[in-house]
C-alpha positions as CSV (number, residue, x, y, z in Angstrom):
1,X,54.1,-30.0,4.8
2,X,54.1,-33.4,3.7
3,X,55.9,-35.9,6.0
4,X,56.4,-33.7,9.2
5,X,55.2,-36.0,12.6
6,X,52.8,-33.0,14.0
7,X,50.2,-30.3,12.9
8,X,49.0,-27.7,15.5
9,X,46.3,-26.3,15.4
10,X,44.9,-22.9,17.0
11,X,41.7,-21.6,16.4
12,X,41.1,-18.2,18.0
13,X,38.4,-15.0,17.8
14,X,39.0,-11.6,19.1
15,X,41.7,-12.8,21.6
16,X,44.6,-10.2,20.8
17,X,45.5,-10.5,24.6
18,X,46.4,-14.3,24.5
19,X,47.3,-15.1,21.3
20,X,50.9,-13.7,21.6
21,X,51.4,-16.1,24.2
22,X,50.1,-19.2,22.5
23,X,51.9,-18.5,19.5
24,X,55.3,-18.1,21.6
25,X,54.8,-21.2,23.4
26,X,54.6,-22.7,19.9
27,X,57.3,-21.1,18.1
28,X,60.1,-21.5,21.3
29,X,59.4,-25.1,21.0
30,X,62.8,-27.5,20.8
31,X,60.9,-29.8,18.3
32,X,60.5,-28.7,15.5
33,X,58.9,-31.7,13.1
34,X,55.5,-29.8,12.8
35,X,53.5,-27.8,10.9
36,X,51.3,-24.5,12.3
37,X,48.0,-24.3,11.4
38,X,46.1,-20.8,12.6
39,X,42.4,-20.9,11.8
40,X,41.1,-17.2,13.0
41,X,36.9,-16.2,13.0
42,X,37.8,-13.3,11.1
43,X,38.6,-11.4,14.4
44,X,37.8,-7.6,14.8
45,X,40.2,-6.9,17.1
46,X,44.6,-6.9,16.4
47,X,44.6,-10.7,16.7
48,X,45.0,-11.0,13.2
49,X,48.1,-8.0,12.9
50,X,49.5,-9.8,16.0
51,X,49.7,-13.4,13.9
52,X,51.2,-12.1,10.7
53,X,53.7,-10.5,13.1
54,X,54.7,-13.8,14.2
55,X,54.7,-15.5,10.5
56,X,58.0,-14.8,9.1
57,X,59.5,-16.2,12.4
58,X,58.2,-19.5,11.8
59,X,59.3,-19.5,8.6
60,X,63.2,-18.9,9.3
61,X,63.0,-22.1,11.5
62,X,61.3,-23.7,8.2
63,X,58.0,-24.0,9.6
64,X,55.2,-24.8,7.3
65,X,52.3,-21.8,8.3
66,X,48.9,-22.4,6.9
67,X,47.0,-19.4,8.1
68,X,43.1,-18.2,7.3
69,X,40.8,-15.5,8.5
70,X,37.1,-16.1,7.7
71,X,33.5,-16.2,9.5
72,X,33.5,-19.8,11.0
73,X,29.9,-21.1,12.7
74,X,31.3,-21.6,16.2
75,X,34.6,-23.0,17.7
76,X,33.8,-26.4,16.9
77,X,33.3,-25.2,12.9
78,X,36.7,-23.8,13.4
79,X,38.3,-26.9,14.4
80,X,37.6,-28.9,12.1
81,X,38.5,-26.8,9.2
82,X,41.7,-27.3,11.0
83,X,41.6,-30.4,10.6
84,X,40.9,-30.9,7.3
85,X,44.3,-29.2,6.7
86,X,46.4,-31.3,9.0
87,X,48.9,-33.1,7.2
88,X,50.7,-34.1,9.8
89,X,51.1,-38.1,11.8
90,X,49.0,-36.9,14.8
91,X,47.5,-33.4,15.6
92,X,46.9,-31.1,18.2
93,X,45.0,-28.5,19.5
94,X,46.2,-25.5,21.5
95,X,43.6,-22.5,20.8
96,X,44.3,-19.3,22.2
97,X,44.3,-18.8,26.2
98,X,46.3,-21.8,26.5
99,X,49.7,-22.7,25.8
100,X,52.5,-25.6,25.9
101,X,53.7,-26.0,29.3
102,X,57.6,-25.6,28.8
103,X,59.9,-25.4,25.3
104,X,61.0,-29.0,25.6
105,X,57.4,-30.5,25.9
106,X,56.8,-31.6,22.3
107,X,60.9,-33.1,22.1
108,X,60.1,-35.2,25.0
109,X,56.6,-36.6,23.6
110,X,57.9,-37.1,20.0
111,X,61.0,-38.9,21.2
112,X,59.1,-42.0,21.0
113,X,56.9,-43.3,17.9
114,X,53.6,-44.5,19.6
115,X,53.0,-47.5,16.8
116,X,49.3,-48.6,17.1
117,X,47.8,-45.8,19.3
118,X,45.6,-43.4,18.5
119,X,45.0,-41.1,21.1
120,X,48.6,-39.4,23.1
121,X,47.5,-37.7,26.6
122,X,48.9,-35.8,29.6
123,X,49.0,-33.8,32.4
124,X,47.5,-30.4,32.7
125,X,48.4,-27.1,34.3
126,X,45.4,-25.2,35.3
127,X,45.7,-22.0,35.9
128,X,42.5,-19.9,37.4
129,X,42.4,-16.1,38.3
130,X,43.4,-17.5,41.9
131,X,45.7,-20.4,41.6
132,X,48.0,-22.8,39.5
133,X,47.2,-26.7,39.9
134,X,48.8,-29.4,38.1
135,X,46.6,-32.5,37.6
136,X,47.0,-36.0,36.3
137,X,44.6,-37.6,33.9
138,X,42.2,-39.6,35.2
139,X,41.5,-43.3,34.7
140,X,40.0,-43.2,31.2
141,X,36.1,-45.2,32.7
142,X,35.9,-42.0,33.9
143,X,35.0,-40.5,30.6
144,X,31.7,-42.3,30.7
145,X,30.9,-39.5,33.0
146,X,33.5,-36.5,32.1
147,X,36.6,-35.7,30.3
148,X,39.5,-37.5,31.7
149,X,42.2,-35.2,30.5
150,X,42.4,-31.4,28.8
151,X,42.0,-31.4,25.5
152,X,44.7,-29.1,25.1
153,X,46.2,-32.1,26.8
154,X,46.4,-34.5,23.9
155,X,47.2,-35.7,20.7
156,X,45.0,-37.9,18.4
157,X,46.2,-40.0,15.1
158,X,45.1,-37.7,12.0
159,X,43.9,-40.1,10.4
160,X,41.7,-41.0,13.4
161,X,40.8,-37.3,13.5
162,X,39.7,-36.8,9.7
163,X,37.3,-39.6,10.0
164,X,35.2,-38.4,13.1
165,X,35.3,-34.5,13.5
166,X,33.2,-32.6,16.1
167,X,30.0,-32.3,16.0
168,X,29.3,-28.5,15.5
169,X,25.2,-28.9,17.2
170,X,27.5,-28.3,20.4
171,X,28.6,-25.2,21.4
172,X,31.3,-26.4,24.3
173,X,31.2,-30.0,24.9
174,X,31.8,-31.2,21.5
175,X,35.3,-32.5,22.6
176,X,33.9,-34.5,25.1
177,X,31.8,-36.3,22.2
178,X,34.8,-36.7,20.1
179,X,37.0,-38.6,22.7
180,X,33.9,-40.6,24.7
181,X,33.0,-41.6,21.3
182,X,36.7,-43.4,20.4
183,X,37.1,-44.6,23.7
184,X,33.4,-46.2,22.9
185,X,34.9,-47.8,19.5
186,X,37.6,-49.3,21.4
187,X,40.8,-46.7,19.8
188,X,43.8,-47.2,21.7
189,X,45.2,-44.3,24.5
190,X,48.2,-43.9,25.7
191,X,49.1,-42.4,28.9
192,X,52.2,-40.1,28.5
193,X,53.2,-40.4,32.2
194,X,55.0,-37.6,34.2
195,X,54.6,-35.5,31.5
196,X,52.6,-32.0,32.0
197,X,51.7,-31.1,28.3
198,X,49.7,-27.8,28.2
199,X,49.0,-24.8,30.7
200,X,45.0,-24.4,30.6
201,X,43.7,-21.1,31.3
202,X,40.4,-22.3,33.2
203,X,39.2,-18.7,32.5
204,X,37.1,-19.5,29.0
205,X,33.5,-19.8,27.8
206,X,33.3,-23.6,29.4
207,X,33.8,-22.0,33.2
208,X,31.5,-18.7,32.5
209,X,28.8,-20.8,31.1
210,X,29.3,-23.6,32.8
211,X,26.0,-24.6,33.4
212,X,25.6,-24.7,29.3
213,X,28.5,-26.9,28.9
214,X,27.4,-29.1,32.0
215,X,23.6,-29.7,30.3
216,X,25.9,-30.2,26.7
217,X,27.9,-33.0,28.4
218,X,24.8,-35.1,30.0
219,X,22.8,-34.9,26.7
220,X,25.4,-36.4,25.2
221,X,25.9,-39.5,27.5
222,X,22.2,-39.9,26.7
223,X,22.9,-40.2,23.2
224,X,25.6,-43.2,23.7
225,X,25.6,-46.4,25.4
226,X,27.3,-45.7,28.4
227,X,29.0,-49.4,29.9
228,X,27.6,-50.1,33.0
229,X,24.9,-47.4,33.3
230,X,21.5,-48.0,31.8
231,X,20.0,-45.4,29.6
232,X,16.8,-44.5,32.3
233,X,19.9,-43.2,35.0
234,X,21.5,-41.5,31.9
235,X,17.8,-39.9,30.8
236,X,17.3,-39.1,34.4
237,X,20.5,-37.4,35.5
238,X,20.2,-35.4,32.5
239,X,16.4,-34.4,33.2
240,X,17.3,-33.7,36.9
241,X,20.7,-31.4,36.1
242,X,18.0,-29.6,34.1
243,X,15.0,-29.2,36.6
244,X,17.2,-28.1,39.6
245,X,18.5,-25.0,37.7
246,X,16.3,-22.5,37.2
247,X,18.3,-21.7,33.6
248,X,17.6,-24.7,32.5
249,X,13.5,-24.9,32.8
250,X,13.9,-21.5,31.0
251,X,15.1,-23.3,28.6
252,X,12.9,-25.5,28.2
253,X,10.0,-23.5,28.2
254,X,11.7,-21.4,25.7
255,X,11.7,-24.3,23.1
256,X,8.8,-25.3,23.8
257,X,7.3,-22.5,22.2
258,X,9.5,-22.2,19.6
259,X,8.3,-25.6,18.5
């Protein structure tokens, strides 16, 4: 859809019992300037009957649907085969288990044009098995160490997007990669204040395996230049995460005879 402000993006496997929601929170959106983008892992269960369901309804509002089900090497494969079909000013991505916080979230972003930023973020409702919590973004120094907002949180220039990509060696922190890496080269954020953008189901593959996605985000800190923290404290927190979990010396001894 050439010329429309937004393309979302939601990459999803198996997950017939959230994608209905996600794609609701989509289509019920006041805004309308975007096009949807559905990249599915050819999914085994009735995600995919649940999707084409929803299709024509996109379509009445004229909607531009780009929609494709096919074997994808991990999420991070996934989204950026999204990305490559954004066509769209900025992009987003809300992948199945989370969804847009209210109808009128995208209307009150996209009220404003954002010249010269590259990166859009908000605030975040996270939603666990035994509570909801609505947090702010953090100062963005903090991403030197950890994410400072949901993805699902933000929205990044596609332009900015089509040049960097995730890295698909990671299985779970990629993000974290993509958006340390342009606050490294200096792209400019903007904080959408008092805005809470996404609900975040804190239920996914990053809390189950969080150790994973922990080890994931330190070895990647190691492989920047982190202001204001030499490389031995980077090496070192990385190597101690490892030693004091028993997973983790498995895991090394595991390569090691691979190797």
């Amino acid at each position: 859809m050439a010329g429309c402000k937004l393309s979302i993006i939601t990459v999803c496997y198996n997950a017939e019992n959230t994608i209905e929601d996600t794609i609701l929170s989509i289509l019920n959106q006041t805004y309308q300037n975007y096009e949807y983008i559905i990249v599915d892992g050819k999914s085994t269960d009735t995600t995919n009957q649940i999707i084409k369901r929803y299709l024509p309804a996109f379509s009445q509002k004229g909607i531009c649907v780009k929609y494709s089900s096919e074997p994808d090497n991990g999420i991070y494969d996934a989204m950026n085969k999204g990305i490559e079909l954004a066509k769209g000013e900025w992009l987003a991505f809300m992948n199945a288990d989370d969804s847009y916080y209210d109808s009128e979230v995208l209307s009150a972003i996209f009220k404003e044009e954002y010249e010269g930023y590259d990166v859009l973020y908000g605030s975040t409702n996270y939603i666990t098995e035994e509570m909801q919590k609505i947090k702010q973004p953090c100062s963005l120094d903090i991403l030197g160490s950890q994410m400072a907002f949901a993805h699902q949180s933000s929205f990044v220039r596609t332009s900015v997007a089509k040049l960097k990509k995730f890295d698909v060696s990671y299985e779970l922190s990629s993000d974290y990669q993509f958006f340390l890496e342009l606050w490294l080269e200096h792209k400019k954020f903007y904080c959408l204040k008092d805005i809470v953008v996404s609900n975040f189901a804190y239920m996914g593959r990053s809390r189950t395996r969080g150790y994973q996605s922990i080890k994931e985000l330190l070895k990647i800190r190691c492989m920047h230049n982190i202001p204001g923290i030499p490389k031995a404290k980077l090496w070192f927190d990385y190597f101690w995460w490892i030693g004091v979990h028993l997973g983790g010396i498995r895991d090394i001894k595991i390569n090691r005879k691979k190797a």
